[in-house]
N, C-alpha and C positions, 0 to 999 in steps of 0.2 A: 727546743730539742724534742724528737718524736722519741714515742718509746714504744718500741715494737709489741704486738701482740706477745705474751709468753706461747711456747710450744712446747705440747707432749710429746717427745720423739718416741714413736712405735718403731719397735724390732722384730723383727721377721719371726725368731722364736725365740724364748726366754733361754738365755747364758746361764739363770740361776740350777746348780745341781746340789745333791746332798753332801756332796765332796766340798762345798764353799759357803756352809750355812752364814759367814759375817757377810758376805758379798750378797748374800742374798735377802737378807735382813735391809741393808744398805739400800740396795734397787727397789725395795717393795719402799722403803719410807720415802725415796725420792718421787715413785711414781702416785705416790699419798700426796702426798706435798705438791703438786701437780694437777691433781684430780682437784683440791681446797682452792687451789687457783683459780680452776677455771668458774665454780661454783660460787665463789664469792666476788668475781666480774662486777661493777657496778651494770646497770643495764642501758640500752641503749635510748636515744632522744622520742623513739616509739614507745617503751618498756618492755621492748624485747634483748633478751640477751644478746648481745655480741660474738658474732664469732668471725672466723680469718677474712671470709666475705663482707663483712659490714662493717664500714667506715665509720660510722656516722660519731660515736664519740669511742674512740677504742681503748684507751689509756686505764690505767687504775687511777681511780681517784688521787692514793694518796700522793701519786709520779707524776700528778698533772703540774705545768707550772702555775702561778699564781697569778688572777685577774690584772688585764694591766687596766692602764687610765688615762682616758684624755679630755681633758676639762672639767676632771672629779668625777667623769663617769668610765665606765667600764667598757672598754674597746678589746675588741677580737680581728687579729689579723684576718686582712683578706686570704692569704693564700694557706688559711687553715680550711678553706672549703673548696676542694676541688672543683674546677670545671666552672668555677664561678667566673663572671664577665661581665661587664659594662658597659651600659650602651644609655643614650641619653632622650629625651622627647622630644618629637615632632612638633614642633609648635611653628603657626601660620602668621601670627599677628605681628606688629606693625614693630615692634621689637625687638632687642639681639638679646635671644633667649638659648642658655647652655644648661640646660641640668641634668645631670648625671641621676644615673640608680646603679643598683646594682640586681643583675641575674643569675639568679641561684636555679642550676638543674633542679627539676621537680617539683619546684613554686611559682608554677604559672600565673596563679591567682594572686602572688606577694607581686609579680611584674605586674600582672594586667592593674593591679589597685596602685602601685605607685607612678606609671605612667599615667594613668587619667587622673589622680590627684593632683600629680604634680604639674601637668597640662591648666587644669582649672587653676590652680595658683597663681599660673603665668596670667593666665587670661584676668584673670580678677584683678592683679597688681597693674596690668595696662588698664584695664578698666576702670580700675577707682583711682589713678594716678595719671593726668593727663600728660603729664611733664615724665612719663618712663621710659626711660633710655634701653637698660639692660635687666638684665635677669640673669646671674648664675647660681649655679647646687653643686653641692659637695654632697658622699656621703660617708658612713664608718658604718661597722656593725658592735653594735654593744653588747649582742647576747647571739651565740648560738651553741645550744645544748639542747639537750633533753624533749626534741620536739618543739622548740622554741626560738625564734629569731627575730632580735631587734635590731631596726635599722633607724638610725638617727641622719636625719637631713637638713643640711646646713645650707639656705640659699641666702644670696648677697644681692640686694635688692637696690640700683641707682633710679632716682629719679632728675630734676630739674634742682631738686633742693640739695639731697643727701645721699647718703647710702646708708643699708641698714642690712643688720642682721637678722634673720630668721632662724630659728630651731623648734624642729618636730622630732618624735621620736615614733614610728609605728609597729607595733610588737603582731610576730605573726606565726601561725600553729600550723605546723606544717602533715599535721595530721585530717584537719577535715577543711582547712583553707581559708580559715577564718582571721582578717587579718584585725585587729582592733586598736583605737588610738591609744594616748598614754591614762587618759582619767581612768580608762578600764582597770588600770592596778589599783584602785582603790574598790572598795567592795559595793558603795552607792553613795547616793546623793549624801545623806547625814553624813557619813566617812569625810568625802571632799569638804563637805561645809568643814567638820572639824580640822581639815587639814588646810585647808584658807587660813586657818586662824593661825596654824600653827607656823604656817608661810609670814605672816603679816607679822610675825612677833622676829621673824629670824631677818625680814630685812628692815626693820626700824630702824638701824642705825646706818642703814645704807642712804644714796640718794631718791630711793623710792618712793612713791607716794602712796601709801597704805592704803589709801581710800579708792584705790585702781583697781584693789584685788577683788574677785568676786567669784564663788567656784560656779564655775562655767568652762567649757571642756575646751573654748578655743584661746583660753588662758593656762591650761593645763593638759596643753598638746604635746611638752617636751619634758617630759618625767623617767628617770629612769634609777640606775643606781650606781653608790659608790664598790668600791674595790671589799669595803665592809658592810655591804648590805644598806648602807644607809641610803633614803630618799632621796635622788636632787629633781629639783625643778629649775628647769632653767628658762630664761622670757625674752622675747624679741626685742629688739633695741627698739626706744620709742614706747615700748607698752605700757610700762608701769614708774618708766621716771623718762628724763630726756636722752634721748638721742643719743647726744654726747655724751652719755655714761656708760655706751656700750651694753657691753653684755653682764645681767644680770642675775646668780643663782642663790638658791635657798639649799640649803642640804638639812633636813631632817630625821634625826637620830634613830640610827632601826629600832632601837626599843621602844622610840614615839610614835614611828611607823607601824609597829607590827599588829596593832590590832585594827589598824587602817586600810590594809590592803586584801586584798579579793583573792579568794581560792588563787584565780589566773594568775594573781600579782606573787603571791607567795610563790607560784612554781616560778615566774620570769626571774622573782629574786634571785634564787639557788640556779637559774639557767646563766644570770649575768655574771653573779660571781665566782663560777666553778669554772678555773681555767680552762682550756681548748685548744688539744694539740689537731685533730681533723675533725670535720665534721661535715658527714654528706646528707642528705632528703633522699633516704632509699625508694620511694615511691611517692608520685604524687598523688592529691588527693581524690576520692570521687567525683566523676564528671556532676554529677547530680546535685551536689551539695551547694546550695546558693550564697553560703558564705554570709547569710542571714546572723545576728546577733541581738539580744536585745541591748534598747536605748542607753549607752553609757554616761555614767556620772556625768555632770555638765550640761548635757542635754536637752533644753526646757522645753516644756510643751505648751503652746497657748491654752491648752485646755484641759480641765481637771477634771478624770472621772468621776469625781464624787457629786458631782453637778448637773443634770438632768436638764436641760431649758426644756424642753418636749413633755416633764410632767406636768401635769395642769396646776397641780400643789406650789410648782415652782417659779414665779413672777421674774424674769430676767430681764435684764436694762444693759445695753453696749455703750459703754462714757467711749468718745472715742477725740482724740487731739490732734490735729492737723501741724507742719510748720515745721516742728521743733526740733529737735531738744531747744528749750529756753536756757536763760540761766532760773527762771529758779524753777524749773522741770523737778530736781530733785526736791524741793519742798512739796510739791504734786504728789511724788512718791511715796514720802512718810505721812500725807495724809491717807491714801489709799491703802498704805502698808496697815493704818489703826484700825482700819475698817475691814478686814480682811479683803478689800476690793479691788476687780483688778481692770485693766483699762487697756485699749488699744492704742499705738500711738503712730500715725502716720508721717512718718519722719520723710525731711528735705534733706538734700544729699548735703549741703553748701554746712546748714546749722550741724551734721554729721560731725562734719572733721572739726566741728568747733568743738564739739563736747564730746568727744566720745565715748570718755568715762560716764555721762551719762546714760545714753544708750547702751552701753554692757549692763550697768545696775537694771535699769529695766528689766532687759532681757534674763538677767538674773534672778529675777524676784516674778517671773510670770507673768509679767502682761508681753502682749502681742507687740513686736513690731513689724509696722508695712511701710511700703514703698508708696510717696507721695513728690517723686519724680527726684531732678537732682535743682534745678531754683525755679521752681512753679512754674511754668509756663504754661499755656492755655493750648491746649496738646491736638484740640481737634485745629490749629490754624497752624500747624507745624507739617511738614513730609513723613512719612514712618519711618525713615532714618533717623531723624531727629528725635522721635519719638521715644525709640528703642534706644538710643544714646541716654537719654536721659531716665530712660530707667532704668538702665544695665549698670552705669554709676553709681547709681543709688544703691540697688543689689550689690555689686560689689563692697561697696564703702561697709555694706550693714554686715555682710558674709565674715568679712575679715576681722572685723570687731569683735564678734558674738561668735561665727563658725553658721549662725542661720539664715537659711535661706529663707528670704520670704515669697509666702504665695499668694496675699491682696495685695493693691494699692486702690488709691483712690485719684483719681484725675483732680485735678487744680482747677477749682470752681463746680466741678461736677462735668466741665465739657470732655465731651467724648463723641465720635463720631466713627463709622466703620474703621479707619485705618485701626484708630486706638481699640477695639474690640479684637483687629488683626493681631496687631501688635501685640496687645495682652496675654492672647489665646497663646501665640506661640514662645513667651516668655515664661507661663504656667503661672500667671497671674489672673487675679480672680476682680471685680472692679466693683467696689463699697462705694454704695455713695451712704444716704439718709433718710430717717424720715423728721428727725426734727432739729431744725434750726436753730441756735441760739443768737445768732448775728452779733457774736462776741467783739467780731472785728470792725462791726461798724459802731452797736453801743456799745462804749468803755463804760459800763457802771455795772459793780457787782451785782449790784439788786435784781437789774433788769435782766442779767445775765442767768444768774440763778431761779429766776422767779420762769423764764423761759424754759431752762431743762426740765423744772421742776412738773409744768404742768402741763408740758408735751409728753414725760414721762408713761409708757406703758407697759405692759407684757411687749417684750421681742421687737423695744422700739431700738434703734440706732441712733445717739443722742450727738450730734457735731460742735465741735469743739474746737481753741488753738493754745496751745501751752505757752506760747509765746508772748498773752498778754499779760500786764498786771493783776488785769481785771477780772482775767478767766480765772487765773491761778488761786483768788479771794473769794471769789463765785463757787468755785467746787468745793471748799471746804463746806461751805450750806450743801450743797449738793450731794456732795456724799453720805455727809451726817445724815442730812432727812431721807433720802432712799433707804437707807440702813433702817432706819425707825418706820419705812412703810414695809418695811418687809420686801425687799426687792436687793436680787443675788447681782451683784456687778460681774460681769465676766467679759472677758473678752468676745471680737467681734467671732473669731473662730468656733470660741464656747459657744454663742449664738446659734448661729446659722449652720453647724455641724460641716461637713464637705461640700465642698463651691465647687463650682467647674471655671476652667481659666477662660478670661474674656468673654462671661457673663457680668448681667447686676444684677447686684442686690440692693435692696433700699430698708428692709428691715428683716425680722422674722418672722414673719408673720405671713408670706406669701410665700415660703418654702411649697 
């Protein structure tokens, strides 16, 4: 139900005379009473007052109706925003691809980010899924008040095997055009960590597997809120239990929530759950504005400013792992985790889908992951079709897992030849080889293994490696412990070599 703007009805001249002092009494307190109204107006989604002309939320708060809800989160009628429209993406690949958005006057920058978002989706999903049929999207809007608009995107993903659900939510400020994922309602990384946990406690008793969670932003893309302020998270089918358990959410209590979320998150709260009879984007944003944000929660960086490899005071060593994820990759992890050291890991597309939870933990905990093709092939005896097939797979498989895109890989054997430098350059891949050898995969004996990194070991060496052996896996535990005791900072191959350019090489650090 809308509820009109109140009106001061102005008269031509005032009726009150000395001959009707109650009458006149009467009209002066009605026109009081009038004047409180207009000044006590809640203000508008800008924090500008409201007036006959401005749509955008016109209601008094206390005559608004009350947040509805769909799937425990907070849904806003489409046709509470005039002039709104839908229209879906252009997508060219080899797939029947349908997914909707929606277009709101005066948020160019909300269209332009969710058609090329959701375009790469498509594209990633035929890419890391050879067997992809379809691709459709839904969407709803979860929040629009106060300068603020969520939109949650629901795509339904068939491949050769299954079908799956996907949910994102992306919140957008219609004031300077910044549109930002869901981890941004949390205030930073410590916040998300402690709300991982707080996640990991609320679906124990479901069919989850706890040890999936890790705060990282492309596990924490579909965050929004209940009808009472409280947190929900919700996760793609597939992510964090099987498949066939559908769809899975956490809701976290606003009072466990509230010292959790960020300036931004606190206003989207009060924007989600404060009902919404209209609401328009009186102006859009400045052309100028690039919609620049900084890095949100979730977002790992290979490299740590606190770490200098370019001081002379500071001896840097790149451990780097070919092949993997192994299974026991994750015992890899907790050794490097003791040591505060961190490692590059050149993942194969094939070992990818075996372990995925693997590679999120990585990526979780800061070491680098790069593209090391999709099942090794020897790249310079291949066409550059084939080339780019196999590392676009890879890319995708990694994107989707983690949200990262990666910018090295390293060729299979180290061959590489013009195309593969073609290839690389226009993929924005950068091409790692080595300078030291361990030949883990031809000698299986720790000794020999370890005693190899150890004394090829230098300032701004590149140390090769495969997580996939026994042997390697027994090797590093020496390895890491004694670099630790020479004094030497393990960092990633990024941390190294600072900014690469795509479809060069590198061999170490030392010829930067």
């Amino acid at each position: 139900m809308n509820v009109e703007n109140p009106q001061v009805k102005q008269q031509d001249r005032p009726t009150m005379t000395p001959d009707h002092p109650v009458l006149t009494v009467a009209i002066a307190l009605v026109v009081l009473v009038g004047l409180l109204s207009m000044a006590t107006r809640p203000p508008g989604p800008n924090g500008m007052s409201p007036s006959t002309d401005d749509a955008t939320t016109v209601s008094a708060e206390e005559d608004l109706p009350p947040a509805e809800e769909v799937d425990g989160l907070t849904d806003v009628r489409a046709d509470a925003l005039p002039g709104l429209e839908e229209t879906s993406i252009s997508y060219e690949g080899g797939g029947e691809v349908t997914v909707a958005y929606p277009v709101i006057p005066n948020a160019d920058p909300l269209s332009d980010f969710l058609d090329r978002t959701l375009t790469e989706r498509a594209s990633a999903f035929e890419a890391a899924e050879p067997g992809a049929r379809s691709m459709t999207g839904e969407w709803r809007l979860t929040a629009a008040r106060d300068g603020i608009v969520g939109v949650r995107v629901t795509t339904t993903e068939t491949d050769s095997e299954e079908t799956r659900e996907d949910h994102s939510i992306y919140w957008y400020e219609t004031g300077d055009g910044v549109v930002r994922g869901s981890s941004s309602l949390l205030a930073g990384q410590a916040e998300l960590e402690e709300f991982n946990e707080l996640v990991r406690e609320a679906v124990s008793d479901t069919a989850a597997v706890t040890s999936s969670l890790y705060p990282i932003d492309a596990l924490y893309d579909s965050v929004g809120f209940s009808s009472e302020g409280d947190l929900v998270v919700e996760f793609d089918d597939g992510q964090i239990a099987p498949v066939s358990e559908g769809r899975l959410h956490a809701v976290i209590d606003r009072d466990e929530a509230e010292g959790l979320l960020s300036e931004f998150g606190l206003r989207a709260r009060d924007a989600a759950t404060t009902g919404v009879d209209e609401f328009t984007v009186e102006t859009a944003p400045e052309a100028d504005k690039d919609g620049s944000v900084e890095a949100a929660p979730g977002v790992m960086s290979p490299r740590d400013d606190s770490v200098d490899c370019s001081d002379p005071e500071v001896r840097c060593v790149a451990l780097t792992y070919d092949d993997g994820p192994g299974g026991r990759t994750p015992e890899l992890l907790d050794m490097l985790a003791a040591h505060d050291a961190k490692a590059t890991f050149f993942v194969t597309g094939l070992p990818v889908r075996e372990h995925p939870w693997t590679v999120r933990r990585a990526y979780a905990e800061g070491h680098e992951i790069a593209n090391h093709t999709l099942d090794h092939p020897d790249l310079a005896t291949i066409g550059a079709g084939a080339v780019r097939s196999n590392l676009e797979t890879t890319q995708a498989l990694v994107q989707r897992e983690t949200g990262h895109t990666m910018n090295l890989m390293r060729p299979p054997y180290g061959s590489r030849n013009g195309t593969v430098d073609q290839v690389t350059e226009e993929l924005g891949l950068a091409q790692i080889l080595w300078g030291v050898d361990t030949n883990d995969w031809k000698d299986r004996k720790a000794g020999v293994v370890s005693e190899r990194a150890l004394d090829g070991a230098s300032d701004g060496a590149i140390i090769l490696m495969h997580d996939i052996h026994d042997t390697t896996i027994d090797a590093s535990r020496k390895i890491i412990r004694e670099l630790d005791e020479r004094g030497y900072t393990m960092v990633t191959v990024s941390q190294l070599l600072g900014t690469t350019e795509p479809g060069q090489v590198y061999v170490d650090g030392t010829d930067l």
